[in-house]
PyMOL commands that place a pseudoatom at each C-alpha (Angstrom):
pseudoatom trace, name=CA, resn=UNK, resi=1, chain=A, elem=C, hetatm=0, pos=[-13.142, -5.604, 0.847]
pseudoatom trace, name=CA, resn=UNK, resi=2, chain=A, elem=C, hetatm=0, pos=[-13.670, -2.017, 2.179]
pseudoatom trace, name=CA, resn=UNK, resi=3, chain=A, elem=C, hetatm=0, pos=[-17.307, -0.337, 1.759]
pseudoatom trace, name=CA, resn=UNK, resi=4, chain=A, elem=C, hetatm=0, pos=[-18.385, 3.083, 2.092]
pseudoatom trace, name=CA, resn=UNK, resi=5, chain=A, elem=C, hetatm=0, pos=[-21.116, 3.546, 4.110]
pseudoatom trace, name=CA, resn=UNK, resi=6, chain=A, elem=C, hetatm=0, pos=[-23.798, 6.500, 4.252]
pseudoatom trace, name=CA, resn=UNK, resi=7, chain=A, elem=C, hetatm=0, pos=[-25.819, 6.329, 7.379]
pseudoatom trace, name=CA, resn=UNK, resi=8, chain=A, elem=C, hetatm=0, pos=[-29.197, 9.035, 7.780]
pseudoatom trace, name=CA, resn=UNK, resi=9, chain=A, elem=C, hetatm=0, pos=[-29.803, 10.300, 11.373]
pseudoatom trace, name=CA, resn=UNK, resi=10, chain=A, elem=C, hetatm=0, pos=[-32.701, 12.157, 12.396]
pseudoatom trace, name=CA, resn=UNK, resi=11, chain=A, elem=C, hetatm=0, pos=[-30.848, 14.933, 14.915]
pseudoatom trace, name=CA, resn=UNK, resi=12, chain=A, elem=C, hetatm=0, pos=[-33.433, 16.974, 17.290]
pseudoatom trace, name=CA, resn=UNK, resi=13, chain=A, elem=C, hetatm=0, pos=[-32.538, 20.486, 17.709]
pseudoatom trace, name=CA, resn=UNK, resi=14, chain=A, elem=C, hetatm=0, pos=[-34.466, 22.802, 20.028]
pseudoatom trace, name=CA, resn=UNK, resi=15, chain=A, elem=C, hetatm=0, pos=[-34.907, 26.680, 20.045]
pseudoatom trace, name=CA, resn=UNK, resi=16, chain=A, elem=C, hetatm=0, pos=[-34.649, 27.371, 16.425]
pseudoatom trace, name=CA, resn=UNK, resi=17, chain=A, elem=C, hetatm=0, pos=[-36.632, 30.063, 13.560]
pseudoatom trace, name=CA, resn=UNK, resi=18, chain=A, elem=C, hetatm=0, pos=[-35.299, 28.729, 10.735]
pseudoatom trace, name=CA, resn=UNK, resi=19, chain=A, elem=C, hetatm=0, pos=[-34.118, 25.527, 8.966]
pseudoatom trace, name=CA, resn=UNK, resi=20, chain=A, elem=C, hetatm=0, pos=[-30.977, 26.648, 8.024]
pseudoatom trace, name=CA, resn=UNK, resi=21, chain=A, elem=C, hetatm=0, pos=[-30.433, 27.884, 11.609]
pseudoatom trace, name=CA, resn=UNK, resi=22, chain=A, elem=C, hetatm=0, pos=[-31.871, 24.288, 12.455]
pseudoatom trace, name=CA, resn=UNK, resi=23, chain=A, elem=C, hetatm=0, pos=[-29.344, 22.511, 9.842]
pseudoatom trace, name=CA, resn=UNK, resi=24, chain=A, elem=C, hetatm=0, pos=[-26.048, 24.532, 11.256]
pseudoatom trace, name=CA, resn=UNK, resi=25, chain=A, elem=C, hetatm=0, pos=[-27.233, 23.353, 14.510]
pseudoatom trace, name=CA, resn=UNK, resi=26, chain=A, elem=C, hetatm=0, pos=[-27.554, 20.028, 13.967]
pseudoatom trace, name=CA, resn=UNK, resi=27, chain=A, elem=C, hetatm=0, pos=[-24.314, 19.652, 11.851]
pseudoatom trace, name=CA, resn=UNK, resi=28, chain=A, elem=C, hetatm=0, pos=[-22.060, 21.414, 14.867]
pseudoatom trace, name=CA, resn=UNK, resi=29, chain=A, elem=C, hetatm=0, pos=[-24.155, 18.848, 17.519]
pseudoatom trace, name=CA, resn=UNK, resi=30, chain=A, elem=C, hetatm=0, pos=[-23.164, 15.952, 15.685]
pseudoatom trace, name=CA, resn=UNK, resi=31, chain=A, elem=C, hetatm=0, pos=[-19.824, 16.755, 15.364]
pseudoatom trace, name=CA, resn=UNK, resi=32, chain=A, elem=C, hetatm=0, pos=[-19.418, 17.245, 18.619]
pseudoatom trace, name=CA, resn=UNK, resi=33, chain=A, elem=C, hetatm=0, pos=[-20.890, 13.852, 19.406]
pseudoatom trace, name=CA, resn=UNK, resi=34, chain=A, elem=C, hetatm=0, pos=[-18.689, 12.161, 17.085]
pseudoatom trace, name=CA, resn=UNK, resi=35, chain=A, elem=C, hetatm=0, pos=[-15.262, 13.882, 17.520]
pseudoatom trace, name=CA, resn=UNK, resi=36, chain=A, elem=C, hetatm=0, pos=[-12.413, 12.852, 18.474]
pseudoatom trace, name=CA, resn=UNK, resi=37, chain=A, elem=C, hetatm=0, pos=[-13.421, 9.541, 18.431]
pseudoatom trace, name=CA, resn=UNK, resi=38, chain=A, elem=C, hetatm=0, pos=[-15.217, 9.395, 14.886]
pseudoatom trace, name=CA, resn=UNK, resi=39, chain=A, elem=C, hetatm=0, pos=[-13.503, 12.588, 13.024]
pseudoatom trace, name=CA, resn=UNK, resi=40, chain=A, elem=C, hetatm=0, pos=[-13.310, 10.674, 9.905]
pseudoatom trace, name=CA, resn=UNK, resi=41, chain=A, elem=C, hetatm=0, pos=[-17.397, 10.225, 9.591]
pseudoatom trace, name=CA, resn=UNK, resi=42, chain=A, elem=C, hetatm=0, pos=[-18.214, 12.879, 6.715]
pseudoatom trace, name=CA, resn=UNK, resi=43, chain=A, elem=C, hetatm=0, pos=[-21.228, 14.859, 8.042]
pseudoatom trace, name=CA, resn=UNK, resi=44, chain=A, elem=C, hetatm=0, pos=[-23.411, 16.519, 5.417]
pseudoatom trace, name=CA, resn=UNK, resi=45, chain=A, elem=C, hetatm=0, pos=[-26.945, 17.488, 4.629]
pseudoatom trace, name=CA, resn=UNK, resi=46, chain=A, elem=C, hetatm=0, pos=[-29.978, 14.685, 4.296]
pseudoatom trace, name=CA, resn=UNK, resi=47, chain=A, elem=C, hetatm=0, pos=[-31.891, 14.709, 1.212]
pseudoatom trace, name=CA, resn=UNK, resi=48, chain=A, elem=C, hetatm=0, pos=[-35.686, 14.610, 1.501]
pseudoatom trace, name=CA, resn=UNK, resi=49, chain=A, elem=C, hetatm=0, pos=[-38.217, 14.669, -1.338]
pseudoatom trace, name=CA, resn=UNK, resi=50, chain=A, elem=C, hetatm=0, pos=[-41.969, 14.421, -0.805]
pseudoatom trace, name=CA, resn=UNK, resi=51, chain=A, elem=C, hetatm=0, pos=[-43.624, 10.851, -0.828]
pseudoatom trace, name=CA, resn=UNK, resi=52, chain=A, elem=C, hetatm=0, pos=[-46.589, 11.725, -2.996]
pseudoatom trace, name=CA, resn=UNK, resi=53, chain=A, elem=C, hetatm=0, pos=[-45.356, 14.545, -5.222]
pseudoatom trace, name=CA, resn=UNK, resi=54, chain=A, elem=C, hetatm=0, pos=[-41.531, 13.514, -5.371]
pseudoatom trace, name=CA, resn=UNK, resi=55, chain=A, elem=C, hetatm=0, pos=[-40.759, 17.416, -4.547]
pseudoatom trace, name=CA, resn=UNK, resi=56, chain=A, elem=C, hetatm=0, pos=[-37.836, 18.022, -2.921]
pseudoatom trace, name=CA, resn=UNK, resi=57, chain=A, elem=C, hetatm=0, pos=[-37.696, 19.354, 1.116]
pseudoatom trace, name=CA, resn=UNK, resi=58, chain=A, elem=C, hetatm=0, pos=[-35.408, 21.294, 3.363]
pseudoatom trace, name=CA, resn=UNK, resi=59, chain=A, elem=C, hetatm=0, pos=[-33.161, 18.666, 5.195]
pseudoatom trace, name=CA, resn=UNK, resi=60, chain=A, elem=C, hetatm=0, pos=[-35.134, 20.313, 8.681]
pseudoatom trace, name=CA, resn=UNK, resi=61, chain=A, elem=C, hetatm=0, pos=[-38.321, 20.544, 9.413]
pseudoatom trace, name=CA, resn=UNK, resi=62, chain=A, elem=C, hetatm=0, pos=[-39.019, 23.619, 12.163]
pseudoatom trace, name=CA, resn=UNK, resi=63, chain=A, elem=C, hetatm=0, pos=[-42.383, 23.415, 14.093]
pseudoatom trace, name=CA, resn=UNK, resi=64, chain=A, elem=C, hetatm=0, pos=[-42.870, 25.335, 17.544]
pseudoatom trace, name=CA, resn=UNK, resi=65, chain=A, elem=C, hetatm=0, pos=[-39.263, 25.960, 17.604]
pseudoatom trace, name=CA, resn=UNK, resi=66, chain=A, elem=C, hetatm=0, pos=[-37.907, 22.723, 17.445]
pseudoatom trace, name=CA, resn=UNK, resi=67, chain=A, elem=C, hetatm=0, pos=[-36.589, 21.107, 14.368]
pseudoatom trace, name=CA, resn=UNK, resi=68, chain=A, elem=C, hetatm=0, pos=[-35.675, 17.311, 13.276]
pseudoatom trace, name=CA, resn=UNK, resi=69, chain=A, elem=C, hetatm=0, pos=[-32.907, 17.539, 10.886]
pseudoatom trace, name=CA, resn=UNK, resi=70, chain=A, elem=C, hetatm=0, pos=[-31.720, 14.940, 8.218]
pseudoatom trace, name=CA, resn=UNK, resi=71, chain=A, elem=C, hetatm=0, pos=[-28.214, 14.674, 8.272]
pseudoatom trace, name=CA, resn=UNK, resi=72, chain=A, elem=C, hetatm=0, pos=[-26.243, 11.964, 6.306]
pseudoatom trace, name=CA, resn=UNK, resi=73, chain=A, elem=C, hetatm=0, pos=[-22.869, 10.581, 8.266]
pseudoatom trace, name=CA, resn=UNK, resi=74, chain=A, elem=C, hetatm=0, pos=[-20.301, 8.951, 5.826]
pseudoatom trace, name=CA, resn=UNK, resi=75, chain=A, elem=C, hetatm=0, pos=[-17.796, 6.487, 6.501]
pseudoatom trace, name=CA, resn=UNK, resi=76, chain=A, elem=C, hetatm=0, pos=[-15.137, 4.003, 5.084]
pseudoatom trace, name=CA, resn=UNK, resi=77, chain=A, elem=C, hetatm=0, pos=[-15.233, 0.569, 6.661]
pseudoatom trace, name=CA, resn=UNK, resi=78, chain=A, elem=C, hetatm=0, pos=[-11.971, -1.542, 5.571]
pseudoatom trace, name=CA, resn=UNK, resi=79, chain=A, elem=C, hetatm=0, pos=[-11.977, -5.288, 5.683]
pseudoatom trace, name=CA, resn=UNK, resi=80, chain=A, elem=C, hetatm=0, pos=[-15.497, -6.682, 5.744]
pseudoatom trace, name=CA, resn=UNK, resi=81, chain=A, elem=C, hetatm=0, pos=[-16.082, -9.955, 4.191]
pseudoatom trace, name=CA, resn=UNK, resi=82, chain=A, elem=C, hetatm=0, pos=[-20.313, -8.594, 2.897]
pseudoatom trace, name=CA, resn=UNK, resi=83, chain=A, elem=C, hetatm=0, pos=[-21.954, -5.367, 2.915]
pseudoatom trace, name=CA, resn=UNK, resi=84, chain=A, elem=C, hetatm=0, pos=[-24.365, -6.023, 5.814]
pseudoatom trace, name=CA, resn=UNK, resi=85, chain=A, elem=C, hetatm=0, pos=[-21.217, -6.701, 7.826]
pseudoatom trace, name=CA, resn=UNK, resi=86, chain=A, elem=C, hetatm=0, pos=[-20.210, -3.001, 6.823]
pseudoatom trace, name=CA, resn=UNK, resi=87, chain=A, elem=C, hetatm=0, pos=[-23.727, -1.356, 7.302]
pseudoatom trace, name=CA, resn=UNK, resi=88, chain=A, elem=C, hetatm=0, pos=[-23.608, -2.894, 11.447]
pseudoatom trace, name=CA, resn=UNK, resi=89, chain=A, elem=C, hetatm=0, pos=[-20.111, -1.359, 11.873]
pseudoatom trace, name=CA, resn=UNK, resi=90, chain=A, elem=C, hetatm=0, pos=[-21.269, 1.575, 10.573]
pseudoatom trace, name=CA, resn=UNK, resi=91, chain=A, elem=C, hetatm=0, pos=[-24.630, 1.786, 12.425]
pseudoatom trace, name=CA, resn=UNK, resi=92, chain=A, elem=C, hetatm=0, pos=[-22.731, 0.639, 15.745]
pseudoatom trace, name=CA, resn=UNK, resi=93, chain=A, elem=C, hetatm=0, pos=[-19.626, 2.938, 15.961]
pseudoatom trace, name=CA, resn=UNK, resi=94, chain=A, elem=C, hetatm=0, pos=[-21.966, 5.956, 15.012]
pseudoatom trace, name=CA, resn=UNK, resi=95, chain=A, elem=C, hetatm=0, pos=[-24.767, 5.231, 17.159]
pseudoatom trace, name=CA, resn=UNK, resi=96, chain=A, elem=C, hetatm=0, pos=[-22.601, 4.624, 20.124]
pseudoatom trace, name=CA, resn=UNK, resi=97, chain=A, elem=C, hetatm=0, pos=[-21.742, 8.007, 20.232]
pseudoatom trace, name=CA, resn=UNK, resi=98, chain=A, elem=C, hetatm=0, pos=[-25.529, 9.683, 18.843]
pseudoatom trace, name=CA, resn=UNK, resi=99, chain=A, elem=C, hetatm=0, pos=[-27.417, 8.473, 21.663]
pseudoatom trace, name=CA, resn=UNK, resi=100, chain=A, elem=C, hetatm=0, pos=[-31.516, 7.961, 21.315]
pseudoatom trace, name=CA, resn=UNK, resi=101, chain=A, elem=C, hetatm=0, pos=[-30.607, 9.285, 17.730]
pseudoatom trace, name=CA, resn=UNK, resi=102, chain=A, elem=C, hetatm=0, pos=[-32.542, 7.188, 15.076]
pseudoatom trace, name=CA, resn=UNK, resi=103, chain=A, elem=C, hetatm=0, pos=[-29.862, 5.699, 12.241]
pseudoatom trace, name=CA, resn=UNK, resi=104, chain=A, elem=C, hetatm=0, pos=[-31.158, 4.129, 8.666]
pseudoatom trace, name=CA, resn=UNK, resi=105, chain=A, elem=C, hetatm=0, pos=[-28.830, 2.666, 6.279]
pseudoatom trace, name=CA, resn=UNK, resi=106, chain=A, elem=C, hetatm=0, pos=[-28.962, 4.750, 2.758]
pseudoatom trace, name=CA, resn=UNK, resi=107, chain=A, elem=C, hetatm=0, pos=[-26.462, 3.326, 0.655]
pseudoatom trace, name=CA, resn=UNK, resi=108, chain=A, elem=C, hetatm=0, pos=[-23.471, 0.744, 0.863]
pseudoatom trace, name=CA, resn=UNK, resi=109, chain=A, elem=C, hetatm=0, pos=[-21.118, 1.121, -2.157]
pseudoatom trace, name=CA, resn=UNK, resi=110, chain=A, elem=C, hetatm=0, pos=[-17.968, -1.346, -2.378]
pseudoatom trace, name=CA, resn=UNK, resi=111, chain=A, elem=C, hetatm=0, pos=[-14.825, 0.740, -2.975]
pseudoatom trace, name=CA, resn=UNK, resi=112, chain=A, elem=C, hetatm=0, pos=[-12.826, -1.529, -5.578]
pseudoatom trace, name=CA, resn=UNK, resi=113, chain=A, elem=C, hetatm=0, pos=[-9.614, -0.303, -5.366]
pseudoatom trace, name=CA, resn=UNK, resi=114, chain=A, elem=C, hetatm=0, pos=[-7.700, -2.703, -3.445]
pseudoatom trace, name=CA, resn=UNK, resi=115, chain=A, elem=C, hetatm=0, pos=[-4.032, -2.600, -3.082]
pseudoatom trace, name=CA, resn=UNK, resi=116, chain=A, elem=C, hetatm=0, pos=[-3.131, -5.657, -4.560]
pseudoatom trace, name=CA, resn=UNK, resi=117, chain=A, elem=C, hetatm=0, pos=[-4.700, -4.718, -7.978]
pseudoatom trace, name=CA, resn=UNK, resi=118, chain=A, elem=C, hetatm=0, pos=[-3.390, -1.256, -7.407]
pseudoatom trace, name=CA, resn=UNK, resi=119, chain=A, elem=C, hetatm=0, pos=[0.577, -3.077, -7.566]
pseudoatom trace, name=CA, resn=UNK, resi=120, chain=A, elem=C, hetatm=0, pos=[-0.749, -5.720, -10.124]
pseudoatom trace, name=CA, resn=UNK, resi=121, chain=A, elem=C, hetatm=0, pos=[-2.031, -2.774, -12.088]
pseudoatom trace, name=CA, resn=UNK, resi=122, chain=A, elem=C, hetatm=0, pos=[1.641, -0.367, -11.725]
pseudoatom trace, name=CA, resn=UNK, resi=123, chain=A, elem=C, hetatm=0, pos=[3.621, -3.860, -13.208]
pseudoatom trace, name=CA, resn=UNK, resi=124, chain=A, elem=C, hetatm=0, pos=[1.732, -4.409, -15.834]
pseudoatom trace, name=CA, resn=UNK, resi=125, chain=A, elem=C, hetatm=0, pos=[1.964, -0.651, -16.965]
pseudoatom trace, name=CA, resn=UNK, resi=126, chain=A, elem=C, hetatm=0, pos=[5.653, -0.870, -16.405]
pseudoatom trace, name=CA, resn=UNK, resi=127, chain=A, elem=C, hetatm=0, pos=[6.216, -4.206, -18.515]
pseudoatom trace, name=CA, resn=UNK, resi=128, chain=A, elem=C, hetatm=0, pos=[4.456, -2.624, -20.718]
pseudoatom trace, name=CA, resn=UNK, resi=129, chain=A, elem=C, hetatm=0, pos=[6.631, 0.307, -20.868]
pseudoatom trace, name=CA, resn=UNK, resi=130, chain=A, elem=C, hetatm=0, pos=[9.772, -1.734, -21.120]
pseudoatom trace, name=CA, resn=UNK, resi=131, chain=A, elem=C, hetatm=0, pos=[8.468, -3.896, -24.022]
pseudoatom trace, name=CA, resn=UNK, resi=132, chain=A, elem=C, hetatm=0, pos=[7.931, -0.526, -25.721]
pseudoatom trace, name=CA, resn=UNK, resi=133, chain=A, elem=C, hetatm=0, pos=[11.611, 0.123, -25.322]
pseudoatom trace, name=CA, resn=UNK, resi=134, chain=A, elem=C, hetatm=0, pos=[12.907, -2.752, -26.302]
pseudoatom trace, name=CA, resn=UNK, resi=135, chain=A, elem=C, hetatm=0, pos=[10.607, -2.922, -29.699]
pseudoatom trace, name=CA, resn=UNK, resi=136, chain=A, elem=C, hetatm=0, pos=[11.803, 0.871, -30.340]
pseudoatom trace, name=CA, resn=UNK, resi=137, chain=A, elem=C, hetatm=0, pos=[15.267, 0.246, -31.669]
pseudoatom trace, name=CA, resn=UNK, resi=138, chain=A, elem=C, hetatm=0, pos=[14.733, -2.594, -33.523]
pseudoatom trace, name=CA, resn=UNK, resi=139, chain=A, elem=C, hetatm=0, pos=[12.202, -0.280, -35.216]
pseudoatom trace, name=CA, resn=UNK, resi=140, chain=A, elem=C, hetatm=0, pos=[14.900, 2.598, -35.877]
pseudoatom trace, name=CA, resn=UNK, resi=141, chain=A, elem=C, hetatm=0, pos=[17.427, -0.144, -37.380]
pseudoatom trace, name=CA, resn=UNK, resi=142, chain=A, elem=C, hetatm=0, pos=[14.468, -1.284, -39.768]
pseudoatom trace, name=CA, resn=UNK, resi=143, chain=A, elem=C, hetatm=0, pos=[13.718, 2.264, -40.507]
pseudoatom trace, name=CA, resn=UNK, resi=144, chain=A, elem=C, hetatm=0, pos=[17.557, 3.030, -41.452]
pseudoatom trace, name=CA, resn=UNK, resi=145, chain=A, elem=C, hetatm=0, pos=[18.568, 0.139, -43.227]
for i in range(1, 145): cmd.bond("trace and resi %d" % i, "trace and resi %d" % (i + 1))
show_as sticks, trace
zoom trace
């Protein structure tokens, strides 16, 4: 079975003014981190909302020029026999490379499409097909006689 993963990570940035300046930041740091080695992990934006109001945030929070930013990393792992096994991959190959960078788990989603049904799918489509040929000029015959 192959899972995607989305992993959060909490990125430190130092002498910043703004959050977006913070979230640019952040994004090129990580990459850096993670290429070549990881240049398929998707790097985007965290989503924050406030706990008591449900409000949403800015992914960075700026204080005394510094910033933490909330960045999700996504990833495909292929071949895992359960979802936890497919949330350590994740957290280990990423954190390997994002040293004393905190990692949480968001979201593991099974991608269903496996290549078997894929080819069991494309034959039954084309026996279907062919049955739909052969029915068609028995159908015409009917239709003239």
């Amino acid at each position: 079975m192959d899972c995607r993963v989305v992993v959060e990570a909490a990125v430190p940035v130092y002498d910043v003014e703004t959050p977006d300046e913070a979230v640019r930041i952040a994004i090129s740091k990580t990459g850096e981190m993670l290429n070549p080695d990881l240049n398929y992990v998707e790097i985007d934006m965290g989503e924050r909302t406030c706990p008591h109001c449900g409000e949403e945030l800015e992914p960075a929070f700026v204080a005394a020029d510094e910033s933490l930013v909330a960045l999700e990393l996504e990833m495909t792992v292929f071949n895992v026999e359960r979802t936890e096994h497919a949330s350590r991959i994740a957290r280990k190959e990423i954190g390997q490379r994002l040293e004393n960078i905190p990692l949480e788990v968001l979201e593991v989603e099974v991608i269903e499409e496996d290549e078997d049904e894929a080819a069991e799918e494309e034959e039954s489509a084309e026996e279907t097909e062919s049955d739909e040929e052969d029915v068609l000029p028995e159908f015409d015959e009917l239709i003239e006689g």
